[in-house]
VEXLO-223847 format. One record per residue: residue number from 1; residue in three letters; x, y, z of N, C-alpha, C, O in turn. Coordinates in Angstrom, 2 decimals, always signed. Atoms other than C-alpha are relative to their C-alpha. Example, Ala and Ser with C-alpha at 12.3 -4.5 7.8 and 13.67 -1.06 7.14 Angstrom:
// residues 2
  resi  resn   n_east  n_north     n_up  ca_east  ca_north    ca_up   c_east  c_north     c_up   o_east  o_north     o_up
     1   ALA    +0.89    -1.19    +0.00   +12.30     -4.50    +7.80    +0.90    +1.20    +0.00    +1.94    +1.18    +0.66
     2   SER    -0.82    -1.19    -0.06   +13.67     -1.06    +7.14    -0.77    +1.09    +0.73    -0.26    +2.20    +0.90
END
This chain:
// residues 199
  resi  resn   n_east  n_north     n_up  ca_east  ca_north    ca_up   c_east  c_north     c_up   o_east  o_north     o_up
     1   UNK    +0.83    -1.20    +0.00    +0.00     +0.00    +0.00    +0.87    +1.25    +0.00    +1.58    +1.48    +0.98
     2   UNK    -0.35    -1.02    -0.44    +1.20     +3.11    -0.63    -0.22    +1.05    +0.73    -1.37    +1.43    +0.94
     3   UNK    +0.81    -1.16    -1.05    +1.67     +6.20    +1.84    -0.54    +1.04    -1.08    -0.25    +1.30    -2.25
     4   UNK    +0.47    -1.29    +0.87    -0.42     +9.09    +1.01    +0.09    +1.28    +1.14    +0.10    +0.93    +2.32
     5   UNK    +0.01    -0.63    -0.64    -0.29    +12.36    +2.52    -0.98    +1.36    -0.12    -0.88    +2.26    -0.95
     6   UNK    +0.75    -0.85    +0.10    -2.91    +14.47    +3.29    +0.02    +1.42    +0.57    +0.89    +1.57    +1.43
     7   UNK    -0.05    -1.41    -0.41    -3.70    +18.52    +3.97    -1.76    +0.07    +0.04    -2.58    -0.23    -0.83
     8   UNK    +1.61    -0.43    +0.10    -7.27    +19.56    +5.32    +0.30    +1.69    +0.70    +1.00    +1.92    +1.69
     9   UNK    +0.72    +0.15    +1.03    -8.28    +21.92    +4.32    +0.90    +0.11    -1.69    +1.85    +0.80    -2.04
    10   UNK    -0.64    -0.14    +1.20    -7.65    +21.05    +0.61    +0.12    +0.75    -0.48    -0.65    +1.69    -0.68
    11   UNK    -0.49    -1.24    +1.80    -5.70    +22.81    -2.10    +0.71    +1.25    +0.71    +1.89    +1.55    +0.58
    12   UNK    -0.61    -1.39    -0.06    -5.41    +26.19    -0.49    -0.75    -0.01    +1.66    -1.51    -0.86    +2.15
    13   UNK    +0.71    -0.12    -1.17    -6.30    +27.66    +2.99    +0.72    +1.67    +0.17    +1.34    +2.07    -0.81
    14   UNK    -0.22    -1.09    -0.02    -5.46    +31.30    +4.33    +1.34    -0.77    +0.94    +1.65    -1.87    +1.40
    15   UNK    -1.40    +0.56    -0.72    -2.14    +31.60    +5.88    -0.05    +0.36    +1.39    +1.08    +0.63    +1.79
    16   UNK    +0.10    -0.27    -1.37    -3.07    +32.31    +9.41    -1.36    -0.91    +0.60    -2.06    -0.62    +1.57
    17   UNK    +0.98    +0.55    -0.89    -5.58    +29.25    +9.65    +0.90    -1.43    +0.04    +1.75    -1.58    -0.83
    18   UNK    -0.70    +1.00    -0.69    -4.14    +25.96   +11.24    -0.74    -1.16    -1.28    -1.79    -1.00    -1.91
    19   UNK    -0.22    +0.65    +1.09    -3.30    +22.55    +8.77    -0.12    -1.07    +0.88    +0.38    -1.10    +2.01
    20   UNK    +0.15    +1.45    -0.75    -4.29    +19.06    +9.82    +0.84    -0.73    -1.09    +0.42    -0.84    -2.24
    21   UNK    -0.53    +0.45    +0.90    -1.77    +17.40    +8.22    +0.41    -1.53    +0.54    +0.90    -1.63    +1.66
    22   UNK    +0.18    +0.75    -0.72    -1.80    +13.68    +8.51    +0.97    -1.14    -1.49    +1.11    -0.85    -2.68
    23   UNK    -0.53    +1.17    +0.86    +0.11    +10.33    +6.81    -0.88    -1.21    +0.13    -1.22    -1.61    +1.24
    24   UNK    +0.39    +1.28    -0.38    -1.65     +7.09    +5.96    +0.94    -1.26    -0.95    +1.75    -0.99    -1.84
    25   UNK    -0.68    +1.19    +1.48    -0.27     +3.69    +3.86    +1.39    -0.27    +0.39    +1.98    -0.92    -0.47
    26   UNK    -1.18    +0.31    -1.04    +3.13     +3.45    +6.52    +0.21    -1.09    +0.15    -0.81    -1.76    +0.00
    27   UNK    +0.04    +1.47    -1.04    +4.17     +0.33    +7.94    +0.27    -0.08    +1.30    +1.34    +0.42    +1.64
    28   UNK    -0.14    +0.20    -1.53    +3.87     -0.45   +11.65    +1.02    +0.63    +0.64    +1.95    -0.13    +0.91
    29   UNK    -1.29    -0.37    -0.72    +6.37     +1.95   +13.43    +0.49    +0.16    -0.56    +1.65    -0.11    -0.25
    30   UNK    -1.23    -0.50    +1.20    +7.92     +3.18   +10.27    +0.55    +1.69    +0.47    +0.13    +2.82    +0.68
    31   UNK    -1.20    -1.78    -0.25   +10.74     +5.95   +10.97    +0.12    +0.92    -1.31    +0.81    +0.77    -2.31
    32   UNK    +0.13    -0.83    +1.19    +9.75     +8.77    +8.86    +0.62    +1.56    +0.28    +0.94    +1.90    +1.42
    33   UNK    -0.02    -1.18    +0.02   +10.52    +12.45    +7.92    -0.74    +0.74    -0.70    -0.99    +0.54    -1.89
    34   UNK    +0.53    -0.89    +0.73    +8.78    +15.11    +7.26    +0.29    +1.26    -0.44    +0.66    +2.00    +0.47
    35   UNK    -1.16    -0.94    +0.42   +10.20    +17.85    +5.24    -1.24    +1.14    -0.95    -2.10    +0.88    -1.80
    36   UNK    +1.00    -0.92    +0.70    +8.41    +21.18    +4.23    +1.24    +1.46    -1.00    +2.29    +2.07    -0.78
    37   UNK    -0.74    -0.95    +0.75    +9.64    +23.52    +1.69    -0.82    +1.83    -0.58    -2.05    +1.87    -0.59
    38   UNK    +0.57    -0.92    +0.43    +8.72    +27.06    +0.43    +0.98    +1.26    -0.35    +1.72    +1.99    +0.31
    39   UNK    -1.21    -2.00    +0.62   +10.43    +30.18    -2.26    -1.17    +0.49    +0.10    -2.34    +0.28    -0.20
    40   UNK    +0.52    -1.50    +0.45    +9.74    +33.26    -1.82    -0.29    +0.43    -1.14    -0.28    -0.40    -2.05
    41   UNK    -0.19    -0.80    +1.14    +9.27    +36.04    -4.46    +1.16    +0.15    -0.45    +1.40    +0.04    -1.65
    42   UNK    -1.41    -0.28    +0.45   +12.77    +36.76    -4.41    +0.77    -1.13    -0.01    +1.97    -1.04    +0.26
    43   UNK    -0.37    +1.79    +0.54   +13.38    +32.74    -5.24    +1.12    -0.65    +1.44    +2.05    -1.36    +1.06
    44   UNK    -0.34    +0.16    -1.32   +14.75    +32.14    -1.24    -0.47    -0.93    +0.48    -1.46    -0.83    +1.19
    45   UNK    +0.69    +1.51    -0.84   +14.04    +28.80    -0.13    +0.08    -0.06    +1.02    +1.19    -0.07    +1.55
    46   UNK    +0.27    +0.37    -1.61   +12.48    +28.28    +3.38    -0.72    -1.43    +0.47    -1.85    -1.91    +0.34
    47   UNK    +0.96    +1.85    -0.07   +12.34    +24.46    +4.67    +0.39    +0.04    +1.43    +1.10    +0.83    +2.04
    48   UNK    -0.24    +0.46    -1.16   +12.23    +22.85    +7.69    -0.48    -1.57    -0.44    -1.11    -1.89    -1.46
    49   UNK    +0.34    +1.71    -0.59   +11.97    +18.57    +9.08    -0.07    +0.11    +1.05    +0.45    +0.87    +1.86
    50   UNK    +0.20    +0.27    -1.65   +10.64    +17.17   +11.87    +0.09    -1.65    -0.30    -0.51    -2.03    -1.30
    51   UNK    -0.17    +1.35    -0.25   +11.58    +13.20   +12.57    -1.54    -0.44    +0.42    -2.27    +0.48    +0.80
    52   UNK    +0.95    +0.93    -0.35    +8.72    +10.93   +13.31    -0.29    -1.73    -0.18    -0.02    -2.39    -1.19
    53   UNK    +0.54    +0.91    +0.33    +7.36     +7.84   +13.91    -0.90    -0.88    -0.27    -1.04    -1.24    +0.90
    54   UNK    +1.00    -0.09    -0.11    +4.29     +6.01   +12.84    -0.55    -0.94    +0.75    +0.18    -1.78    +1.27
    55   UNK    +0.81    +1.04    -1.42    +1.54     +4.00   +15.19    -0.09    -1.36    -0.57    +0.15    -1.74    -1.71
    56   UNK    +0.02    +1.37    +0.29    +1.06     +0.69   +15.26    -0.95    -0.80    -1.09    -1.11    -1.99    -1.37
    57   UNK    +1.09    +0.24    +1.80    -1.62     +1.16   +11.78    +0.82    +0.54    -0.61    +0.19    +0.84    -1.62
    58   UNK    -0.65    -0.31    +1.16    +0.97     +2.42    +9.84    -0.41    +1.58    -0.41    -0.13    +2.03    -1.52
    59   UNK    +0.68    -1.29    +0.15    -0.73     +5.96   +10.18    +0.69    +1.15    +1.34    +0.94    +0.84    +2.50
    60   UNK    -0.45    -0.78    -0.67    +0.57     +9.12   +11.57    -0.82    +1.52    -0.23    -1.12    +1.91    -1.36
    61   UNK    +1.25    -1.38    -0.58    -1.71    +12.54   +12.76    +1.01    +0.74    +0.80    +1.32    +0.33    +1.91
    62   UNK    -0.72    -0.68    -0.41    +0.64    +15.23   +13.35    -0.47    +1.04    +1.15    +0.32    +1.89    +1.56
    63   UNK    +1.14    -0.18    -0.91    -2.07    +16.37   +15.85    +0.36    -0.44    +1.50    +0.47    +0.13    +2.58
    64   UNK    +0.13    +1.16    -1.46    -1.71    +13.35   +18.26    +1.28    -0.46    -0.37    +0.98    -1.51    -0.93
    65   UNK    -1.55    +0.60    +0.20    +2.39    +12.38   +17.61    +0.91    +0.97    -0.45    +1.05    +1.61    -1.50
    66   UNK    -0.93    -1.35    -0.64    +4.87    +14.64   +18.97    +1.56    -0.49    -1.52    +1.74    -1.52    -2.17
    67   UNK    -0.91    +0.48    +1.08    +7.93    +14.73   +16.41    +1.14    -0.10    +1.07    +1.04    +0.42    +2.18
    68   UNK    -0.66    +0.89    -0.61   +10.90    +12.98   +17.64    +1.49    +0.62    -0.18    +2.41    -0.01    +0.34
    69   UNK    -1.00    -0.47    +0.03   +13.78    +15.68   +16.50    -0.53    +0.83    -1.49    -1.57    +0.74    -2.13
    70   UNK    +0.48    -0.54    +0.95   +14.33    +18.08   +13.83    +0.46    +1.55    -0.51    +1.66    +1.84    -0.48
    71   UNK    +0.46    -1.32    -0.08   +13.67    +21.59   +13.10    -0.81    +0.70    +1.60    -0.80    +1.80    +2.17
    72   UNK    +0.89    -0.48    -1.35   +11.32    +21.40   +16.32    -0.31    -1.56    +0.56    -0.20    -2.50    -0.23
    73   UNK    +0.78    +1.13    -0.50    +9.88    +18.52   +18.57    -0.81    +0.07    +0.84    -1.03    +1.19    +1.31
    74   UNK    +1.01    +0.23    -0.96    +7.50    +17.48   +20.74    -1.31    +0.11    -0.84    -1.43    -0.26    -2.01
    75   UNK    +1.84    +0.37    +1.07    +3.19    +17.91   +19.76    +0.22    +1.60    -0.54    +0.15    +2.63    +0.13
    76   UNK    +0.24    -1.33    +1.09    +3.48    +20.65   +16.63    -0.60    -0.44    -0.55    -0.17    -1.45    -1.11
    77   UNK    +0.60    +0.00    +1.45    +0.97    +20.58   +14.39    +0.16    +0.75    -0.84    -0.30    +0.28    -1.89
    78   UNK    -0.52    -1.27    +0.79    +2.02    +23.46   +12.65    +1.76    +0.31    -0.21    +2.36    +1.05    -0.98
    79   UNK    -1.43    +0.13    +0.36    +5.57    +22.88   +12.96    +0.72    +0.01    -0.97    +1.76    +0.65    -1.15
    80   UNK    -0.68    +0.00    +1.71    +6.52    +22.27    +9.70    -0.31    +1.52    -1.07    +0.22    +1.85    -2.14
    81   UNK    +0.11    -1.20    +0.77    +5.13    +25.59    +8.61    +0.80    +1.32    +0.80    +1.45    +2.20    +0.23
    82   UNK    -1.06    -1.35    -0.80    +6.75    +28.11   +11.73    +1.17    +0.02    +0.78    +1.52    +0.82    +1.65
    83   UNK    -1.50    +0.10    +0.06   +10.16    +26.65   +11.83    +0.26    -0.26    -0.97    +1.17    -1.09    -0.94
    84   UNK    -0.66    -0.67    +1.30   +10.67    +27.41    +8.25    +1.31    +0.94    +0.18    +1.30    +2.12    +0.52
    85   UNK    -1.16    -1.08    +0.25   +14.37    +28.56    +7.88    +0.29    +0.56    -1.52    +0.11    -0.22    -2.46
    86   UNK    -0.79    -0.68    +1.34   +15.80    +30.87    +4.82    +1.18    -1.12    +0.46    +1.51    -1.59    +1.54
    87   UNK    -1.34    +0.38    +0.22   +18.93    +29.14    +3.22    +0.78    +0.99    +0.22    +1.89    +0.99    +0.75
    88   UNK    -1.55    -1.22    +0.14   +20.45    +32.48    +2.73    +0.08    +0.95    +1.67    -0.78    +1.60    +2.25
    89   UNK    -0.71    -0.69    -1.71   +22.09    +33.93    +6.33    -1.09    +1.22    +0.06    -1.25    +1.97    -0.91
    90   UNK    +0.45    -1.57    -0.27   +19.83    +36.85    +7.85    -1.09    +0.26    -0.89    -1.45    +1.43    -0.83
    91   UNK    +0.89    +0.08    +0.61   +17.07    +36.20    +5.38    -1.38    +0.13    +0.71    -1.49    -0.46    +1.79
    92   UNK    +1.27    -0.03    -0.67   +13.21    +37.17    +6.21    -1.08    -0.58    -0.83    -0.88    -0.48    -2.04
    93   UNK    +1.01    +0.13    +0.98    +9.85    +35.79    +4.81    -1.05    +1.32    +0.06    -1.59    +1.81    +1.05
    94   UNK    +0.59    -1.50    +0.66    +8.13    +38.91    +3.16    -1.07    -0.59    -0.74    -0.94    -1.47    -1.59
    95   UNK    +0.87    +0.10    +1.42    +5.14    +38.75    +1.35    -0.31    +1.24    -0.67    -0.92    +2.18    -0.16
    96   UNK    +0.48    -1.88    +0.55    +4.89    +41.80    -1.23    -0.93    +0.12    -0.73    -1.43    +1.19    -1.07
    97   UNK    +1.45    -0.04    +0.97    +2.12    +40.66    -3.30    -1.23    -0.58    +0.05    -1.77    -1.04    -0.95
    98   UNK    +1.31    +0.76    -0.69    -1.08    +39.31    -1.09    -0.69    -0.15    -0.67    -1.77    -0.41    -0.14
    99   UNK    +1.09    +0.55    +0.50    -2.88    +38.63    -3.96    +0.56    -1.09    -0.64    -0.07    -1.40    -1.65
   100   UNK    -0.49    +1.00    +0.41    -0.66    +35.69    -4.75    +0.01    -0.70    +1.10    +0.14    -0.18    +2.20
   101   UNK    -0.49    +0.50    -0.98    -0.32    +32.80    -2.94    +1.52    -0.54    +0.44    +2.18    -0.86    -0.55
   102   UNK    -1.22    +0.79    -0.12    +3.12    +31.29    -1.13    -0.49    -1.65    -0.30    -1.55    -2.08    +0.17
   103   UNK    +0.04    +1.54    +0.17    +3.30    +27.46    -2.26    +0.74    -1.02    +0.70    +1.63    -1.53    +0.03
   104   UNK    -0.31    +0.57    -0.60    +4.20    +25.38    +0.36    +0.05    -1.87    -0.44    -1.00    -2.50    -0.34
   105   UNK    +0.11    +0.66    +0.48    +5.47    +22.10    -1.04    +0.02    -1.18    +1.56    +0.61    -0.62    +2.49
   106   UNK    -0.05    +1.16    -1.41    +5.11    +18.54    +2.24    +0.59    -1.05    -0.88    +0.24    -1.22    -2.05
   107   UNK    -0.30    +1.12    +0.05    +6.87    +15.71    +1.91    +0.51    -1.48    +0.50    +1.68    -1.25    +0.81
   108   UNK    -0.22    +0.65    -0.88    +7.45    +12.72    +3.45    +0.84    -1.25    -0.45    +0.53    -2.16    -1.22
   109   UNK    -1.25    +1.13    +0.01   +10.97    +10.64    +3.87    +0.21    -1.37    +0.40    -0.37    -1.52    +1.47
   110   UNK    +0.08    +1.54    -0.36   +11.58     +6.84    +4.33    +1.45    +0.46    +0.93    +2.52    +0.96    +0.60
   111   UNK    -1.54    -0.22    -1.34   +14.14     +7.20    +7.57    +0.21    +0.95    +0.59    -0.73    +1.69    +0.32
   112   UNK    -0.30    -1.00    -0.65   +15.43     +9.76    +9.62    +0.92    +0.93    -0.40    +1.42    +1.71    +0.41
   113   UNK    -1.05    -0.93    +0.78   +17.73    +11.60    +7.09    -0.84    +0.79    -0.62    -1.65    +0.18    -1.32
   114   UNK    +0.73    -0.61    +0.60   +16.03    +14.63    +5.87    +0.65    +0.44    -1.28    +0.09    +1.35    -1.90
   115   UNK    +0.01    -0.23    +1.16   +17.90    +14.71    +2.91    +0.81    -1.47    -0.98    +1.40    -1.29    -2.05
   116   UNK    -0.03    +1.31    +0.52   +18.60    +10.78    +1.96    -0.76    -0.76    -0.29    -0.68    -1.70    -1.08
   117   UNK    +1.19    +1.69    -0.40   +15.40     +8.85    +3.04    -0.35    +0.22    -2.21    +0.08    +0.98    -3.08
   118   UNK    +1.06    +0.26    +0.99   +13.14     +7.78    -0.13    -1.13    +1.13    +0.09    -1.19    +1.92    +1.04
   119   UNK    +0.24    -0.81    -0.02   +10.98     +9.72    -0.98    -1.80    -0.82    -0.03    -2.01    -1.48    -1.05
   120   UNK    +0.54    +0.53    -0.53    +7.70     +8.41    +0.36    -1.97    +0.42    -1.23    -2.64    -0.09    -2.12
   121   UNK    +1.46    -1.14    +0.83    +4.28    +11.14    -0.85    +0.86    +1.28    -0.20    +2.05    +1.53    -0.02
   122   UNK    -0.47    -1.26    +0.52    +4.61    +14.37    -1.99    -1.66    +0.81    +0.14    -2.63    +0.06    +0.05
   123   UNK    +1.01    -0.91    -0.02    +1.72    +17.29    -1.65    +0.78    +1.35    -0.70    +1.95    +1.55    -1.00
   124   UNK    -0.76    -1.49    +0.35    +1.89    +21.03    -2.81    -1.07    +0.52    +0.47    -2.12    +0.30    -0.13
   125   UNK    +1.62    -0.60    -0.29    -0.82    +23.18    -0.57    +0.24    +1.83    -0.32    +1.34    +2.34    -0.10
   126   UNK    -0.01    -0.97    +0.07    -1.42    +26.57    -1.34    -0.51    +1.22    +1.26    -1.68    +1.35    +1.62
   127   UNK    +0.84    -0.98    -1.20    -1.60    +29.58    +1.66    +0.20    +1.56    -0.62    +1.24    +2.15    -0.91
   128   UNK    +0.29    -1.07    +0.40    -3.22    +32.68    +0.54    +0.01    +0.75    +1.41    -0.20    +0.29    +2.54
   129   UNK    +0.42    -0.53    -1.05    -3.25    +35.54    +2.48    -1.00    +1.37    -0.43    -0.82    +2.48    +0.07
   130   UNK    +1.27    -0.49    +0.21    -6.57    +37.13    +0.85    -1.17    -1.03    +0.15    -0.84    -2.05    -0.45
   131   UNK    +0.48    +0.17    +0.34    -9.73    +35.76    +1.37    -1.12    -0.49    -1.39    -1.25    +0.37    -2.26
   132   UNK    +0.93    +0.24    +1.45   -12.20    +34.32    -1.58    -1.14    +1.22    -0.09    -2.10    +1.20    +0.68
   133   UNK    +0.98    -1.14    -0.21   -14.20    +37.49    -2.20    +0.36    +1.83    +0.26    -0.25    +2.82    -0.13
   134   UNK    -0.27    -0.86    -0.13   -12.24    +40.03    -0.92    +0.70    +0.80    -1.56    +1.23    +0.42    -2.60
   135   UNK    -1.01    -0.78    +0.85   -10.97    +42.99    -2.67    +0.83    +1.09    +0.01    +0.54    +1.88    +0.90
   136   UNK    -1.08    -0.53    -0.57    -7.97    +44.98    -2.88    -0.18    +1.39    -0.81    +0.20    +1.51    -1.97
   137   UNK    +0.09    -2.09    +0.35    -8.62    +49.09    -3.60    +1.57    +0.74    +0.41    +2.01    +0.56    +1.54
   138   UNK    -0.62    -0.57    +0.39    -5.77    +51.10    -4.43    -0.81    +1.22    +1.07    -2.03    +1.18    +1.24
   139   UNK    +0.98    -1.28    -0.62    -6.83    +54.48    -2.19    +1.42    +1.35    -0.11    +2.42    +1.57    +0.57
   140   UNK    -1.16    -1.26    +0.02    -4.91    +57.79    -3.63    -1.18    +1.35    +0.03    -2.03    +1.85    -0.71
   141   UNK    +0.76    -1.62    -0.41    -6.44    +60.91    -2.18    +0.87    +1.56    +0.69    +1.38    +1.89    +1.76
   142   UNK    -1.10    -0.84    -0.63    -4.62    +63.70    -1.73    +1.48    -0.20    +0.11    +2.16    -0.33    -0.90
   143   UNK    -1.39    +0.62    -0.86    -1.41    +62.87    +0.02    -0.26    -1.25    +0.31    +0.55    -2.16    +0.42
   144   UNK    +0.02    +1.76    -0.68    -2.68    +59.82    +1.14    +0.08    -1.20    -0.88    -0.81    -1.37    -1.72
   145   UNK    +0.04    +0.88    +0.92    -1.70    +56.92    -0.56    +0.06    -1.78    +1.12    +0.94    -2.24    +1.84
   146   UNK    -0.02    +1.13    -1.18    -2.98    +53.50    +1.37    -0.87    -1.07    -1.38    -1.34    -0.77    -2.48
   147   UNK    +0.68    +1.17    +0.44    -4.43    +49.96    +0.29    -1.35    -0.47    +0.82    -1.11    -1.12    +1.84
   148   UNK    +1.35    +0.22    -0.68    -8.16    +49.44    +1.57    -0.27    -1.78    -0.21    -0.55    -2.33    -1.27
   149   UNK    +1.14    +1.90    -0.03    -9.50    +45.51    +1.92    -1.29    +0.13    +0.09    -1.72    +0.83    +1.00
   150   UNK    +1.40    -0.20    +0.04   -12.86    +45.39    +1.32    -0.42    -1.98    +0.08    -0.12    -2.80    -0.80
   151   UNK    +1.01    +1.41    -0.27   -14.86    +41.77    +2.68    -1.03    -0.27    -0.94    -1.58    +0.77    -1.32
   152   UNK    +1.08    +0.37    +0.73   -17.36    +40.20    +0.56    -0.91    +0.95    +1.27    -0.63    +1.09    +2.46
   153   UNK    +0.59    -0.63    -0.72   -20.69    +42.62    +1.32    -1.61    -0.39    -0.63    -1.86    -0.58    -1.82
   154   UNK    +1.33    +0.69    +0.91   -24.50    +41.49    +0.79    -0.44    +1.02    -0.74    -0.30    +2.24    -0.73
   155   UNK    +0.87    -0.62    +1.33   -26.35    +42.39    -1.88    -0.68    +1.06    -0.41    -0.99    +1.62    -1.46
   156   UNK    +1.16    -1.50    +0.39   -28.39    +45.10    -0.85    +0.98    +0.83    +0.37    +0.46    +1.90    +0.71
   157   UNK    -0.64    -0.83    -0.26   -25.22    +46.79    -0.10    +0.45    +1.06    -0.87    +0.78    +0.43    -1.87
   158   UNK    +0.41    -0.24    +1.14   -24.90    +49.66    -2.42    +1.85    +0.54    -0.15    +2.79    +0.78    +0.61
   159   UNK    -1.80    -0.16    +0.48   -21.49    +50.35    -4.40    -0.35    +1.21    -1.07    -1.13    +1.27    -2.03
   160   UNK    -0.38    -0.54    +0.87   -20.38    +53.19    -5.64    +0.56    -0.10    -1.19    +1.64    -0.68    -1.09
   161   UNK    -0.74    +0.29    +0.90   -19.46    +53.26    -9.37    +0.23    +1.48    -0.76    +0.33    +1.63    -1.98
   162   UNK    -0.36    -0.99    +1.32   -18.80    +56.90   -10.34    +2.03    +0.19    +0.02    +3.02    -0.32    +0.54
   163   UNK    -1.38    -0.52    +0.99   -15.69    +58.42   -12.01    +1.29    -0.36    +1.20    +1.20    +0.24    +2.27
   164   UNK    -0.58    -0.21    -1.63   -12.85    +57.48    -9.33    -0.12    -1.23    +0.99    +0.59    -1.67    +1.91
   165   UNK    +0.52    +1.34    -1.60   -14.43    +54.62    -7.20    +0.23    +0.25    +1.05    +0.73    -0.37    +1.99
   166   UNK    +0.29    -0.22    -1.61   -15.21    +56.85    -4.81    -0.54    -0.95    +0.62    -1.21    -1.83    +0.10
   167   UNK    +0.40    +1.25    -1.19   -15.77    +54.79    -1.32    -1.26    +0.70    +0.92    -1.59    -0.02    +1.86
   168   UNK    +0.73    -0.60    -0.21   -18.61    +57.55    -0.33    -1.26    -0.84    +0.51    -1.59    -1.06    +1.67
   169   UNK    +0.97    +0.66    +0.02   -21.34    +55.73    -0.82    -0.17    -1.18    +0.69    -1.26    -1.30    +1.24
   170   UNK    +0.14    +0.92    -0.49   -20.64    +52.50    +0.50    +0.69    +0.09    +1.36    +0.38    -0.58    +2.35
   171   UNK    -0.15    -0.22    -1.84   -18.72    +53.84    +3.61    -1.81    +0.46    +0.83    -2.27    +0.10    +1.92
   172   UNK    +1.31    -0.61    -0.47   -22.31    +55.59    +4.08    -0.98    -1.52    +0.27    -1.77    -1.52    +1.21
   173   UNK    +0.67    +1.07    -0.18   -23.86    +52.04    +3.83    +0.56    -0.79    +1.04    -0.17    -1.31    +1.88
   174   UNK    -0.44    +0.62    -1.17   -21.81    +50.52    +6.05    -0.11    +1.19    +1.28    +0.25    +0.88    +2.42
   175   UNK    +0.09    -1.00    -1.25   -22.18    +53.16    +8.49    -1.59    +0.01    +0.82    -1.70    +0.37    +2.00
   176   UNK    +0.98    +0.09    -0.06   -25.95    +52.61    +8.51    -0.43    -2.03    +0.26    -1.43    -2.47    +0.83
   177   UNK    +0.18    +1.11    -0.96   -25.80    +48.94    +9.30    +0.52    -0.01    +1.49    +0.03    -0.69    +2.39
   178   UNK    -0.62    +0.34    -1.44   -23.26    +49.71   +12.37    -1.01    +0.95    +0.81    -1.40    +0.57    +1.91
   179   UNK    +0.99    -0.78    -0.83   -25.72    +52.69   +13.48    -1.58    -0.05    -0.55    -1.86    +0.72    -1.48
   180   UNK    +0.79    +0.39    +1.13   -29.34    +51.21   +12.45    -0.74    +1.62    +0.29    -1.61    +1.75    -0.57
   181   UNK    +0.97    -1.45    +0.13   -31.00    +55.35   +13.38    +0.58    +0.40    -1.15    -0.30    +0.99    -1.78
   182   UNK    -0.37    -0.56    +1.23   -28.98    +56.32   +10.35    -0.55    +0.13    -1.25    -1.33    -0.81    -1.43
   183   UNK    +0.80    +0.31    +1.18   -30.26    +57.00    +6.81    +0.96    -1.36    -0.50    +2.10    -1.73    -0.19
   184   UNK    -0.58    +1.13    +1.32   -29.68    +54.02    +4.17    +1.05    +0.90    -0.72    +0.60    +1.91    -1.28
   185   UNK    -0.82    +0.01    +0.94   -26.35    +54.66    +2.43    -0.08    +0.17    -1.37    +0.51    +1.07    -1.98
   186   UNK    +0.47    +0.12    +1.08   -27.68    +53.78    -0.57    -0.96    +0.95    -0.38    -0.70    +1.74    -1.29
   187   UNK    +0.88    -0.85    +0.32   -31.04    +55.62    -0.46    +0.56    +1.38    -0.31    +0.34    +2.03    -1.34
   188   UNK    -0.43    -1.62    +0.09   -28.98    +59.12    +0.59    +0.82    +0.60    -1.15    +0.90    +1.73    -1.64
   189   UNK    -0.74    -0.42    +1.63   -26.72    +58.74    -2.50    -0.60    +0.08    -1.04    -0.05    +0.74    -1.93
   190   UNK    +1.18    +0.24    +0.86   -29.57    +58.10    -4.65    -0.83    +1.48    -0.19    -1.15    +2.17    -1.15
   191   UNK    +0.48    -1.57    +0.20   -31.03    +61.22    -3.61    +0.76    +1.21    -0.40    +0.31    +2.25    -0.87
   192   UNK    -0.48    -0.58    +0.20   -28.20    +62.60    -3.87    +1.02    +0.18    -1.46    +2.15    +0.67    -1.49
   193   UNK    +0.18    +0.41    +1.20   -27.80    +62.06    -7.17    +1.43    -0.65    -0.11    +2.10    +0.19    -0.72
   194   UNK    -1.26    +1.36    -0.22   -24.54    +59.27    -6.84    -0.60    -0.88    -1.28    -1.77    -1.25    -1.17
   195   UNK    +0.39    +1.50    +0.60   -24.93    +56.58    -9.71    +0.48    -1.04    +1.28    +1.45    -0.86    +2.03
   196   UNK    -0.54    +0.92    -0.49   -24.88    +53.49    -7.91    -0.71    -1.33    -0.49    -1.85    -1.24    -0.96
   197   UNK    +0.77    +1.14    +0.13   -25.84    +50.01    -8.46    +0.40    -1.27    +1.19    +1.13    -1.25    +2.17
   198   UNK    +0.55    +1.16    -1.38   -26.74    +46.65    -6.42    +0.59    -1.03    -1.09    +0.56    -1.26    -2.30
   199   UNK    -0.60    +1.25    +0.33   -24.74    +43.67    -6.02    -1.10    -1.20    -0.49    -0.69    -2.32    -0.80
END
C-alpha cells in the first residue's frame, strides 16, 4: 500500500488558519521524515523537518504524535510551517504581493535523514493571504496613498461606481448597518444624485 499524505483543508487555505496534516499507507512503526519547503518572491528557499514515527496502523496525525527531532519537537501541528528557515544567512519571509499565494510544497521521507530517506508522498498546498471574495482598492487621495480591503458585502449593499471609485457611498452604507437610526447609504446617494448600483 502506498503512503499518502494528506492537507485539510484542501488545495489552499489562508495563511493564518491551522493545517491538519496527517500520513496514511506506513508500515507499523515506520521511521519517517517530514520535510516542508517554500520560495519566496525573491526565489529564497524556506524548509524545515521534523523526525517521526508512525503507530502501530501504519498511520501518523501530526495532531496526536509529537515529532521525535528536527527543526522542532515534541506535539506541533504546525511545525513544519513556523520553523521554516531561509537558506540564505539573515534572510526574512516577506510577502509583497497578497494577492498571490506562497506554495508550500510537504513531503514525506523513508528514515530519519532529511535529505537521503526515499521519498515516500509528496503534496503542494497553497496559503493565501486574501480571502475568496475580498478585494484589494488602491486608495490615492490627496497625500494619502494607502491599500483598503474590502470583505465580501451582501447584496443590498450599495457600491459606488462613479468616475474614481469613490468609497462615499458604501462607507455611508456601512455606516448605517453599524448605526441602524442612520439614513440608508444607498437611499442618501440616490437622492443625492450618486450613480450606484446593487450587487
Amino acid at each position: 500500500m502506498a503512503a499518502t499524505l494528506s492537507v485539510e483543508p484542501t488545495g489552499r487555505s489562508c495563511w493564518d488558519e491551522p493545517l491538519s496534516i496527517a500520513v496514511r499507507g506506513l508500515a507499523p512503526e515506520q521511521p519517517v521524515t517530514l520535510r516542508s519547503v517554500l520560495r519566496d518572491e525573491k526565489g529564497a528557499l524556506f524548509r524545515a523537518h521534523a523526525r517521526y514515527r508512525a503507530d502501530s496502523h501504519g498511520e501518523l496525525d501530526l495532531a496526536r504524535v509529537p515529532a521525535l527531532g528536527g527543526s522542532f519537537s515534541g506535539l506541533e501541528p504546525m511545525g513544519l510551517l513556523w520553523a521554516m528557515e531561509p537558506d540564505r544567512p539573515f534572510w526574512r519571509l516577506i510577502k509583497r504581493d497578497v494577492q498571490t499565494p506562497f506554495l508550500v510544497e510537504l513531503e514525506v521521507l523513508d528514515g530519519h535523514e532529511p535529505d537521503g530517506g526515499r521519498r515516500l508522498a509528496r503534496t503542494v498546498h497553497e496559503r493565501h493571504f486574501m480571502a475568496p471574495g475580498v478585494r484589494r482598492v488602491p486608495v490615492r487621495e490627496g497625500r494619502v496613498r494607502a491599500t483598503l480591503f474590502l470583505p465580501p458585502v451582501p447584496r443590498w449593499v450599495a457600491r459606488s461606481v462613479a468616475a474614481g471609485q469613490r468609497l462615499t457611498c458604501l462607507g455611508s452604507s456601512l455606516r448605517s448597518i453599524l448605526e441602524p437610526g442612520r439614513e440608508d447609504g444607498a437611499r442618501r446617494c440616490e437622492r443625492d444624485g450618486a450613480k450606484t448600483t446593487r450587487f
